[in-house]
C-alpha positions as CSV (number, residue, x, y, z in Angstrom):
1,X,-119.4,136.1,110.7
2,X,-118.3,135.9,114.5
3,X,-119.7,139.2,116.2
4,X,-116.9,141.6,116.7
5,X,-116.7,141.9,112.4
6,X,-120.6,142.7,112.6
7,X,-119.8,144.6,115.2
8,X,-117.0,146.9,113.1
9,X,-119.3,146.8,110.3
10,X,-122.1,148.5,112.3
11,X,-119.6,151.6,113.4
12,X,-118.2,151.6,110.0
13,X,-121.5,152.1,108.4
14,X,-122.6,154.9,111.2
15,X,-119.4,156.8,111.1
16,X,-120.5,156.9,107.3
17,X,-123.9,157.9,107.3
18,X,-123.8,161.5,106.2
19,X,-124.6,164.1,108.4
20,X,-128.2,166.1,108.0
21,X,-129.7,168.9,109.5
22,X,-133.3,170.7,109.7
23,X,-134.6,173.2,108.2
24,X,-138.2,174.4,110.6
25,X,-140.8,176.4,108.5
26,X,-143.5,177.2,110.7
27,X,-146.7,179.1,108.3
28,X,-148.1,181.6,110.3
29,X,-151.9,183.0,109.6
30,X,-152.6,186.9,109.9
31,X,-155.8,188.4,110.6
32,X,-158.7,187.4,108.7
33,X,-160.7,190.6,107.3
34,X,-164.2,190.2,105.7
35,X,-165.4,192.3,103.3
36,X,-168.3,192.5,100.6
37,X,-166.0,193.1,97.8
38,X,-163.0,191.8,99.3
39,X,-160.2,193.1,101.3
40,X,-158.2,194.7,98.6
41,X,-161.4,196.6,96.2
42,X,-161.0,192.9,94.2
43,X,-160.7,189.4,96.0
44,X,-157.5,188.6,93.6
45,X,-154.6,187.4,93.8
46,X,-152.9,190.0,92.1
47,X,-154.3,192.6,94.7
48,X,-153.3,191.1,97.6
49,X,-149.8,191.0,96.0
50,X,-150.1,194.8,94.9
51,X,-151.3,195.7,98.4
52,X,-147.7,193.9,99.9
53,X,-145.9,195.9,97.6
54,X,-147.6,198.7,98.2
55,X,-146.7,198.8,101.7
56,X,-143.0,197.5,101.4
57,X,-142.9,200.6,99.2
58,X,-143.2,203.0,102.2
59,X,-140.6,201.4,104.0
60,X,-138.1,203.8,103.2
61,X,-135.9,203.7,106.7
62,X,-135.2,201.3,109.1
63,X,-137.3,200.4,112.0
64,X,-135.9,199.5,115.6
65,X,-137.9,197.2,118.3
66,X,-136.9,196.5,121.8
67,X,-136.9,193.3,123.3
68,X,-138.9,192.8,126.2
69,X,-137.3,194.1,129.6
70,X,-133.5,193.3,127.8
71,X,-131.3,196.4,126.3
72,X,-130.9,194.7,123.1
73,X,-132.8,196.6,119.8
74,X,-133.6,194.3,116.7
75,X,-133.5,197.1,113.5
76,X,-134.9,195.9,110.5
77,X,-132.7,197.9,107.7
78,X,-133.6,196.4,104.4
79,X,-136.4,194.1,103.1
80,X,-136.0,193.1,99.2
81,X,-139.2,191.0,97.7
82,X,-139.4,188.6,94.5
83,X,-142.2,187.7,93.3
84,X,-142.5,183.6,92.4
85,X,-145.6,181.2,92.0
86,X,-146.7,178.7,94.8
87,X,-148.5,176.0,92.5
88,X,-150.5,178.4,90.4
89,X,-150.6,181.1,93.0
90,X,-148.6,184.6,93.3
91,X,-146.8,184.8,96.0
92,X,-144.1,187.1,97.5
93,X,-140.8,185.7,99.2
94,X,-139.5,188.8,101.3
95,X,-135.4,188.7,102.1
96,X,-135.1,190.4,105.5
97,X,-131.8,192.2,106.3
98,X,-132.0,193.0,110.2
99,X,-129.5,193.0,113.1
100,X,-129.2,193.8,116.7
101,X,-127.6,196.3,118.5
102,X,-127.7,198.7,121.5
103,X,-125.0,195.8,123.0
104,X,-123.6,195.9,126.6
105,X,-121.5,193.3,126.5
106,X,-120.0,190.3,124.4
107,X,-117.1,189.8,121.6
108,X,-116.1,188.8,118.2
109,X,-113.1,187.2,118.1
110,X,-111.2,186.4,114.9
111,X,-107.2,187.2,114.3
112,X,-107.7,189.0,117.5
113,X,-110.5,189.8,120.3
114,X,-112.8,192.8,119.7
115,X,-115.6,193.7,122.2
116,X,-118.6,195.2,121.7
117,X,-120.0,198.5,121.6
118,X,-123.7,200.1,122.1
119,X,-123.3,200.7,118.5
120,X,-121.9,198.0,117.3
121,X,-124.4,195.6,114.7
122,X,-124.8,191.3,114.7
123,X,-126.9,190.8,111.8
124,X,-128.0,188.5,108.6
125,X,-129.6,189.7,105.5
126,X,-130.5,186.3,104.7
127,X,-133.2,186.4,106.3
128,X,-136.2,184.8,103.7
129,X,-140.4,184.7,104.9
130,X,-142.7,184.1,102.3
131,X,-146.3,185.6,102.0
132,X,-149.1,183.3,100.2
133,X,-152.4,184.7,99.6
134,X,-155.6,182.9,100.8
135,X,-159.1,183.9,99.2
136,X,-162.0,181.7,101.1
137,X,-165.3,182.5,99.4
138,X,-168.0,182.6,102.1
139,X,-171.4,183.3,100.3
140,X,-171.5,185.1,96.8
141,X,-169.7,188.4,96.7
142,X,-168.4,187.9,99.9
143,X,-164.6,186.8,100.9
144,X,-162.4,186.4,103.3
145,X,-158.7,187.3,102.4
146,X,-155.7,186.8,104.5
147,X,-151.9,185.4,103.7
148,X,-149.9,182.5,105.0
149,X,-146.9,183.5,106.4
150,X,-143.7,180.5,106.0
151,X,-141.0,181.3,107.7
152,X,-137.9,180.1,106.2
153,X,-135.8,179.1,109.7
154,X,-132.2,177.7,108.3
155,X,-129.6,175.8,110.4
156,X,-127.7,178.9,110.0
157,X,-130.1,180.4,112.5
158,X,-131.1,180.0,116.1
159,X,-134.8,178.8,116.8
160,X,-136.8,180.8,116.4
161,X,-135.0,184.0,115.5
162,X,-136.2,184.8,111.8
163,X,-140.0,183.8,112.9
164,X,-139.7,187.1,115.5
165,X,-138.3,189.1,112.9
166,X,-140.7,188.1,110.2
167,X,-143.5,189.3,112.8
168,X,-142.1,192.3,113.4
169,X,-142.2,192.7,109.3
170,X,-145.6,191.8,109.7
171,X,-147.1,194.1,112.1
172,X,-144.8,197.0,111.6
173,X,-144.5,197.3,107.5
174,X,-147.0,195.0,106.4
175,X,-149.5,196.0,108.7
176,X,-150.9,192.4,108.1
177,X,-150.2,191.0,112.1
178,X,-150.6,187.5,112.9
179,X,-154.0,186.7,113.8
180,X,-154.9,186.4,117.6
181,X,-157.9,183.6,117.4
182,X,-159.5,182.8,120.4
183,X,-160.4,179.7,122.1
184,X,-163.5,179.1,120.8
185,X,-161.7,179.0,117.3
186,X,-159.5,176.1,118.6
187,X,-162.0,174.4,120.5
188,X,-164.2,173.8,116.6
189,X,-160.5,172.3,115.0
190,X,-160.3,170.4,117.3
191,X,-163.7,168.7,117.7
192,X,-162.3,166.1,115.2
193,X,-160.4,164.3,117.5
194,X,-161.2,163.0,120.9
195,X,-158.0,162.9,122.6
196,X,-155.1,165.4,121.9
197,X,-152.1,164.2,121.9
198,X,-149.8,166.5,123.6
199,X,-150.5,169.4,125.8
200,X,-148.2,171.4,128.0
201,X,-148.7,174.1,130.6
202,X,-145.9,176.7,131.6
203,X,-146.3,178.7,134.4
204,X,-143.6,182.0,135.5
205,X,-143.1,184.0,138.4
206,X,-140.9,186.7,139.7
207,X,-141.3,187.3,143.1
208,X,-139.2,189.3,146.3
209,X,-137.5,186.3,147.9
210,X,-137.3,186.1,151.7
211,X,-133.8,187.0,152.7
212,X,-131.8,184.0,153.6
213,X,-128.0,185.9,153.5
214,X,-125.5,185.3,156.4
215,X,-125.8,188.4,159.1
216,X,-122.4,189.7,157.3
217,X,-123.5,190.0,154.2
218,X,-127.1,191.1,154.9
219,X,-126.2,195.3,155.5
220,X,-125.0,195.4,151.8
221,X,-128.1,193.5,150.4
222,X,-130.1,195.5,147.8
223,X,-133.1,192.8,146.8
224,X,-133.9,189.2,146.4
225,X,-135.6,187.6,143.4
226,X,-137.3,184.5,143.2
227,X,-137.5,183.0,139.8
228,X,-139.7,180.4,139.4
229,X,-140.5,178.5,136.4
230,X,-142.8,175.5,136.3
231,X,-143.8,172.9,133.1
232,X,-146.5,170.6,133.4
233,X,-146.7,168.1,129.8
234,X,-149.7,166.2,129.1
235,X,-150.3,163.4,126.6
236,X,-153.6,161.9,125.2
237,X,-156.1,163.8,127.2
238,X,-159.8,163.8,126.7
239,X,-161.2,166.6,125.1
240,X,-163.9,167.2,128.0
241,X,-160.9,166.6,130.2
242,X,-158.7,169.4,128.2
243,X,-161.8,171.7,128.1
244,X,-161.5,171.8,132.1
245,X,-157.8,172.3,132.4
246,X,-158.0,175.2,130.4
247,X,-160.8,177.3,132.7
248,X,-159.3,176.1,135.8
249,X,-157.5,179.1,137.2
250,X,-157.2,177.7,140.6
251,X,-152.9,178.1,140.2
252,X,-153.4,181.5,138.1
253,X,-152.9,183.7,141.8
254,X,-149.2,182.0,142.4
255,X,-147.5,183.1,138.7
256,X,-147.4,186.2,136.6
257,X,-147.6,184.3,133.1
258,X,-148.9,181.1,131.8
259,X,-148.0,179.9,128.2
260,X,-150.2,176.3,126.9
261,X,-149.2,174.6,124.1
262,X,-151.7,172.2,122.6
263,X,-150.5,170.2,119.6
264,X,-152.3,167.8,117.7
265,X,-149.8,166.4,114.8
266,X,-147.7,169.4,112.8
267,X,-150.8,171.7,113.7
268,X,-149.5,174.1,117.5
269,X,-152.1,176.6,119.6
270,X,-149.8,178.2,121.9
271,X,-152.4,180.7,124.5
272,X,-150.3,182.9,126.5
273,X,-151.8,184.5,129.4
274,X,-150.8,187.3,131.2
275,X,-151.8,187.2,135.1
276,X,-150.4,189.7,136.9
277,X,-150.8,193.4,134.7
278,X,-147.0,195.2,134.4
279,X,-146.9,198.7,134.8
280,X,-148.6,200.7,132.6
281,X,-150.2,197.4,130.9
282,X,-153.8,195.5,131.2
283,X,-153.9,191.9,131.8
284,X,-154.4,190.3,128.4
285,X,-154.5,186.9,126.4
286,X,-153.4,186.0,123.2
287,X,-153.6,183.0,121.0
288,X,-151.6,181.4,117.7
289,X,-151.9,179.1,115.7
290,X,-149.2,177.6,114.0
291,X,-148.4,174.6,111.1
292,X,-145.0,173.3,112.2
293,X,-143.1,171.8,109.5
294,X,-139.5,170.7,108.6
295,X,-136.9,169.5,105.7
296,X,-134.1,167.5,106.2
297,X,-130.6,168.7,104.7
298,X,-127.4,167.2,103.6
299,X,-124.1,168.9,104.4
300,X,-123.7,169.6,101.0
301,X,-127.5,171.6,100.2
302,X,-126.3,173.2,103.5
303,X,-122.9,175.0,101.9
304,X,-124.6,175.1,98.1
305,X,-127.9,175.4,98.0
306,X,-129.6,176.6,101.4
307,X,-130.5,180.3,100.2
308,X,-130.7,179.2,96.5
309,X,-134.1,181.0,95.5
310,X,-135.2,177.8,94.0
311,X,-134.6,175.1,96.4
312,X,-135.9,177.4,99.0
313,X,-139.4,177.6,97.1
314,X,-139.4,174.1,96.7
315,X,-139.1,173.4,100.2
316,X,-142.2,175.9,100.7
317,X,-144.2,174.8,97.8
318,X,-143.9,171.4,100.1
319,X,-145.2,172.6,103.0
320,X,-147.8,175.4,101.8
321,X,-149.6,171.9,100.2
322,X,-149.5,169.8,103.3
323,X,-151.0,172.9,105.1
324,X,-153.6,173.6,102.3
325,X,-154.6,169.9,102.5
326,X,-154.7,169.5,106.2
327,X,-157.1,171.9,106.5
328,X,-159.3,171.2,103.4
């Protein structure tokens, strides 16, 4: 077969190949609480599940949030909750209707243009997060109880959009926040390897910039910012190695914010670090962790079957086993 009809039978079989997209669920874990009787009176399943209905129950009107230093407000309007099994275990899949609004500026254009208004709404109400119960037995009649929380992030949504809602679900109605672990925490999971495999730094800064404008322009000048923004990505570093990187605050005095990432397969730490206190704030640190996992989709489960209440379980039954078993 010369080469041009291999050739025209490699494009033919690549302009063929069906096209697939991602679905991201990243599991989430919210605070730990230990108790001598447990968390919820009983450590059981069924009370951990009565204590999430319980408190979905008092959300009776919509919630608003700002987002950070921008005039747009995420509202949280309606949650609606089924109850379906993980394996053998209760859990709750939560179907989040929430929108934004408060907007300044944009369009919707369809048989004709139509701007914005403040009070105009962009929203989804297919918004899905599932909460799966965890009981750890520690010593007899003690427990530790917390949930999982998946969130469902379709190809119908921008990254990383229905993870901030679902936190705001959890914080603000669920009173169930993500848990903030601390380094110490990451430093013992990680102890198992001796090299991590990828590790990035992100610095930010904004700062008055020194004012460069032309002597004509310079009378109606207001203000200069400098935005600065700086990424430093590291692969297979040694553990003692990562362990300095992470006290060295030599750089902190030159940014406002620095954000690590560590990653060690589908497991994420991300430690964000505030340097420079805003007003009316303390400096602070936090810390996630987070299981990153994703399902490929055809074009076809994307138009059919991509909120379908069953599929979507059996995508999360998936990953809630690879989590349970990578930490186990």
């Amino acid at each position: 077969m010369s080469r041009n009809k291999k050739r025209k039978g490699n494009e033919k079989s690549t302009k063929e190949k069906p096209k697939t997209y991602s679905i991201k669920m990243p599991v989430y874990t919210t605070s730990m609480m230990d108790e001598e009787e447990g968390l919820f009176g009983k450590a059981t399943y069924d009370e951990m599940m009565a204590f999430l209905r319980n408190r979905l129950s008092s959300f009776s009107s919509p919630i608003s949030t700002d987002n950070r230093n921008k005039t747009k407000k995420t509202v949280i309007s309606k949650i609606d909750s089924t109850e379906v099994s993980i394996g053998n275990v209760p859990s709750l899949l939560l179907q989040i209707n929430a929108f934004n609004t408060n907007l300044y500026d944009g369009y919707f254009e369809g048989s004709e243009k139509i701007n914005f208004t403040r009070d105009n709404k962009i929203g989804s109400d297919s918004n899905y997060v599932l909460f799966y119960p965890r009981i750890v037995g520690l010593a007899e009649g003690k427990y530790t109880c917390y949930f999982l929380m998946l969130v469902y992030e379709d190809p119908t949504k921008d990254s990383g959009e229905v993870s901030r809602i679902a936190k705001i679900v959890s914080n603000k109605i669920l009173n169930v926040p993500i848990q903030n672990i601390k380094m110490s925490m990451i430093l013992e999971e990680l102890k198992a390897i001796k090299e991590i495999p990828e590790l990035s730094v992100r610095y930010y800064s904004l700062t008055e910039a020194e004012n460069g404008v032309d002597v004509k322009y310079a009378s109606y000048l207001d203000s200069t910012k400098l935005k600065k923004e700086e990424t430093r990505n590291f692969k297979n570093m040694p553990m003692d190695t990562m362990r300095d990187l992470m006290s060295d605050t030599s750089e902190d005095g030159n940014y406002q914010k620095k954000e690590t990432w560590i990653r060690w397969g589908r497991r994420e730490y991300k430690i964000t670090k505030q340097l420079i206190a805003e007003a009316g704030e303390e400096l602070k640190e936090t810390a996630e962790k987070i299981f990153n996992a994703t399902s490929a989709v055809t074009q076809q489960e994307l138009e059919e079957k991509i909120h379908d209440k069953k599929f979507m379980v059996e995508k999360m039954s998936d990953v809630i086993s690879n989590y349970i078993s990578s930490y186990e």
